[in-house]
C-alpha positions in Angstrom: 5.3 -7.1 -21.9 4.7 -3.1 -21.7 3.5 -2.7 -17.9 2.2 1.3 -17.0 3.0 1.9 -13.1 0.5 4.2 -11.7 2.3 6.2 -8.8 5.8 5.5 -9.5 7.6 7.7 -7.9 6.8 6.3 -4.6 7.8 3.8 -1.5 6.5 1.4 -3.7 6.4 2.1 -7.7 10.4 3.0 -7.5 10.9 -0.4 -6.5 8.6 -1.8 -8.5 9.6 -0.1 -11.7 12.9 -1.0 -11.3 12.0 -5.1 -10.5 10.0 -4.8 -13.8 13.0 -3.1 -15.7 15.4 -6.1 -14.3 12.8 -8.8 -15.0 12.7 -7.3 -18.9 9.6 -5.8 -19.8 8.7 -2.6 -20.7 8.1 0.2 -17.9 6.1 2.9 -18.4 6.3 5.1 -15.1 3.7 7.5 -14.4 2.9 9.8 -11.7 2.4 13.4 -11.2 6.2 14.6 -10.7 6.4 12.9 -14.5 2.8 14.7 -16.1 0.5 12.5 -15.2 -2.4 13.3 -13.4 -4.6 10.5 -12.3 -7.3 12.9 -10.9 -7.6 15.4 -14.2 -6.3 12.1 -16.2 -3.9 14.7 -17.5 -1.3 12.4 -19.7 -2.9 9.1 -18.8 -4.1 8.2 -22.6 -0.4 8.8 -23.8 1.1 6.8 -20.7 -1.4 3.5 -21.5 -1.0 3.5 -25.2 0.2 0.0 -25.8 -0.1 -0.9 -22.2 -1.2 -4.9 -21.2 -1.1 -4.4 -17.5 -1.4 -1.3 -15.6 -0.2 -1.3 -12.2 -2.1 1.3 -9.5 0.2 2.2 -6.4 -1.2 5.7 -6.0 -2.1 7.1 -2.8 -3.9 9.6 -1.1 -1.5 12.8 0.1 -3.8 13.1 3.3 -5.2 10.2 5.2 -7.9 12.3 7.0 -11.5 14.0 6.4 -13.0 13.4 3.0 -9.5 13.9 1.1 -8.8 10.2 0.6 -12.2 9.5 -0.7 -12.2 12.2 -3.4 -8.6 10.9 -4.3 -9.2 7.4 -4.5 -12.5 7.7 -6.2 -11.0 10.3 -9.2 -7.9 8.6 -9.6 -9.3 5.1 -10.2 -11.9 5.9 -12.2 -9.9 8.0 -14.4 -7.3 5.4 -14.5 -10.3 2.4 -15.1 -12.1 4.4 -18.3 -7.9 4.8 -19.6 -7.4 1.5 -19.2 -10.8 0.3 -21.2 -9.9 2.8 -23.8 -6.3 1.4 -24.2 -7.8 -2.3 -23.5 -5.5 -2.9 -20.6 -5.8 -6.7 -20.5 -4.8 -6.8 -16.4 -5.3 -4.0 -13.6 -3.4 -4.7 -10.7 -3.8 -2.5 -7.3 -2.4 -2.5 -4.5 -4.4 -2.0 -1.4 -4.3 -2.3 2.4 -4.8 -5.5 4.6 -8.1 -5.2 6.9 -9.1 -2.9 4.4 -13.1 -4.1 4.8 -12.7 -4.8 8.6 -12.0 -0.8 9.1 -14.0 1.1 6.6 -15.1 3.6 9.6 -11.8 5.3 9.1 -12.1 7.8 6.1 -8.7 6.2 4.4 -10.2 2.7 4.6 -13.5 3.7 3.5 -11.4 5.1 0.7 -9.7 2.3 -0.3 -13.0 0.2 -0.3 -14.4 2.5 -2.9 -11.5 2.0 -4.9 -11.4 -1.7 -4.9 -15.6 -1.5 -5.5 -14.6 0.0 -8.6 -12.0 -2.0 -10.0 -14.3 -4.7 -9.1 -17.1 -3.5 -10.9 -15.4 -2.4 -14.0 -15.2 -5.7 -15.1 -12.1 -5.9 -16.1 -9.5 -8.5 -15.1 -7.7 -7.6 -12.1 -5.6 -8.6 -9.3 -5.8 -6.6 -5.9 -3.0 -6.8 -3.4 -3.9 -6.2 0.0 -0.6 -5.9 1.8 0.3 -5.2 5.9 1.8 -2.0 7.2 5.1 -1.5 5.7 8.6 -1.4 7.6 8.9 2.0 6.1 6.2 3.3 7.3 6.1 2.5 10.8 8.0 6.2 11.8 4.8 7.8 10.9 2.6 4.9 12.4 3.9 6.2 15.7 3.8 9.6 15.1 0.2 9.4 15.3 0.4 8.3 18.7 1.8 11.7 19.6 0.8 12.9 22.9 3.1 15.5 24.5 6.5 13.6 25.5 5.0 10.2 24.7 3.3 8.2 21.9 0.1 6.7 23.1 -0.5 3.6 20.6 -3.0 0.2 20.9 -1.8 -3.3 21.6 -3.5 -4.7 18.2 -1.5 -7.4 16.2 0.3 -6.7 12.9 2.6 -8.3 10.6 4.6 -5.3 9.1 6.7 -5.8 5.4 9.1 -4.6 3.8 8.1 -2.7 0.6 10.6 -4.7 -1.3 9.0 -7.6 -0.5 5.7 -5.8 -1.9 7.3 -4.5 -4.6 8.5 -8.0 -5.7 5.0 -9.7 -5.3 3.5 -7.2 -7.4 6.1 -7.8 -9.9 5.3 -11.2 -9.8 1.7 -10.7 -10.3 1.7 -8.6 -13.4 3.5 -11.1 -15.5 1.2 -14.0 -14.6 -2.5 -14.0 -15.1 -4.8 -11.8 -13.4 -6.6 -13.3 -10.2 -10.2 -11.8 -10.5 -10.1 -11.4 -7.0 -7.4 -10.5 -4.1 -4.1 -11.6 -3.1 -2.5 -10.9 0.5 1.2 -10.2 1.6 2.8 -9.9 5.2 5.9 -9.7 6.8 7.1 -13.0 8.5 6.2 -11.8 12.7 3.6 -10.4 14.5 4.2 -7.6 16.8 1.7 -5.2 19.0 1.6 -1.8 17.4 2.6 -0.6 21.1 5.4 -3.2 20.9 6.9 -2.5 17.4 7.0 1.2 18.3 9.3 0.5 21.3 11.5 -1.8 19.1 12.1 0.6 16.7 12.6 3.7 19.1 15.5 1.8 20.7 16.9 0.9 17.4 17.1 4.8 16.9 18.2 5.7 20.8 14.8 7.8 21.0 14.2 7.4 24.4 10.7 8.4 24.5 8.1 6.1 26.3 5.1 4.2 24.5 2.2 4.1 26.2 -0.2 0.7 25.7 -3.4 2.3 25.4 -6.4 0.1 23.7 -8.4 2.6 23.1 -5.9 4.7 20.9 -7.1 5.1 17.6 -5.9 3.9 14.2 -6.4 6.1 11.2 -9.5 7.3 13.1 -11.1 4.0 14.2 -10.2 1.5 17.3 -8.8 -1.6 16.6 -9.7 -5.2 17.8 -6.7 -8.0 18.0 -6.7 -9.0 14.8 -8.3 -6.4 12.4 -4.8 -5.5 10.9 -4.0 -9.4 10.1 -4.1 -11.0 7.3 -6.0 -14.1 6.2 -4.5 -18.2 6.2 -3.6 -17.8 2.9 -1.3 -14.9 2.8 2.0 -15.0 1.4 4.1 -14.6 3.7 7.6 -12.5 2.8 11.0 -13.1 4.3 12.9 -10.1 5.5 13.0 -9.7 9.6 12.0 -6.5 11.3 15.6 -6.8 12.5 17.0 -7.1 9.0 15.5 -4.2 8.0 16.1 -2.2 10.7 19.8 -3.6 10.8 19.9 -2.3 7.0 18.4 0.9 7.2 20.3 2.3 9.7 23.3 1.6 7.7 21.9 3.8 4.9 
């Protein structure tokens, strides 16, 4: 199978273009470091040619204003009208869970524009909506930032480790597309507040966490549960501690 990953150069598509490699298909990696531009859709006919399934992990370089909009909305449609012109016979994205649940944030509201699209391009797709990843939760605190201590809200989540992502997706490509949306989480549920202290201590950065409910979350405030994902979820194996066990060996 010849499989196009969209954004593969990142946390995720490096990962994922390697599972693919392993599993013995045919990888086409594309991203912008590699001449592809999904917003000019610079190099995207020559990267689809003879593609079956393309694979979208791009993302926004800013998470803020109207940045993530005019990314997500450029990219995907530029990568949609490639994909028709190639006849792409699967387009697979991954997206973020909670995703409709927190659309007054400008990166959420993004990322429900781009799955509106791949839904209405009628083609056959498979969307992934996965939890906050493992590698990612460094920066989830540094937007709690405030002087000598991070000020972050008690809302659940279910954080994942991107090879557990990556692995999913892999799965997904090389079966039959879904026509609808898949979920992935890690295998606990923490407190944002509550995962930031764990992994501060893991690192010996003694500086406090503040619980503070009212903190916001890529611009909007968070009930309980908007960051959790639904009953039928798969649910991924590797422990926050076996990550964080890991990673501080490398």
């Amino acid at each position: 199978m010849n499989i196009t990953v969209a954004g593969a150069t990142g946390v995720i598509g490096t990962r994922l273009s390697e599972n693919i490699r392993q599993s013995g298909h045919q990888v086409t990696a594309a991203s912008l470091s590699l001449g592809v531009d999904t917003i000019t859709g610079k190099g995207l006919d020559a990267a689809l040619a003879g593609t079956e399934v393309i694979i979208d992990v791009t993302n926004a370089a800013s998470f803020g204003d109207s940045a993530a909009l005019d990314f997500f909305r450029a990219s995907t449609r530029n990568l949609l009208a490639a994909a028709s012109e190639a006849g792409v016979k699967h387009y697979l994205a991954l997206s973020v869970v909670g995703t409709p649940r927190l659309v007054e944030s400008d990166y959420f509201r993004a990322k429900m524009v781009q799955e509106n699209l791949i839904r209405a391009s009628k083609r056959p797709y498979t969307i992934l909506r996965s939890t906050q990843f493992y590698e990612f939760i460094s920066g989830l605190i540094d937007t709690g930032a405030d002087g000598d201590v991070f000020r972050l809200p008690p809302a659940f989540m279910k954080p994942v480790a991107a090879g557990d992502v990556a692995a999913l997706l892999t799965e997904l490509a090389t079966g039959a597309p879904l026509d609808g949306i898949a979920e992935i989480s890690g295998p606990e549920q923490f407190g944002i507040d509550e995962i930031a202290r764990i992994y501060l201590a893991a690192n010996e950065d003694e500086r406090q966490v503040v619980t503070d409910p009212s903190a916001s979350y890529f611009g909007v405030e968070l009930t309980d549960d908007a960051l959790l994902p639904g009953a039928g979820a798969r649910v991924a194996t590797e422990k926050l501690s076996d990550w964080l066990y890991q990673s501080m060996g490398e």
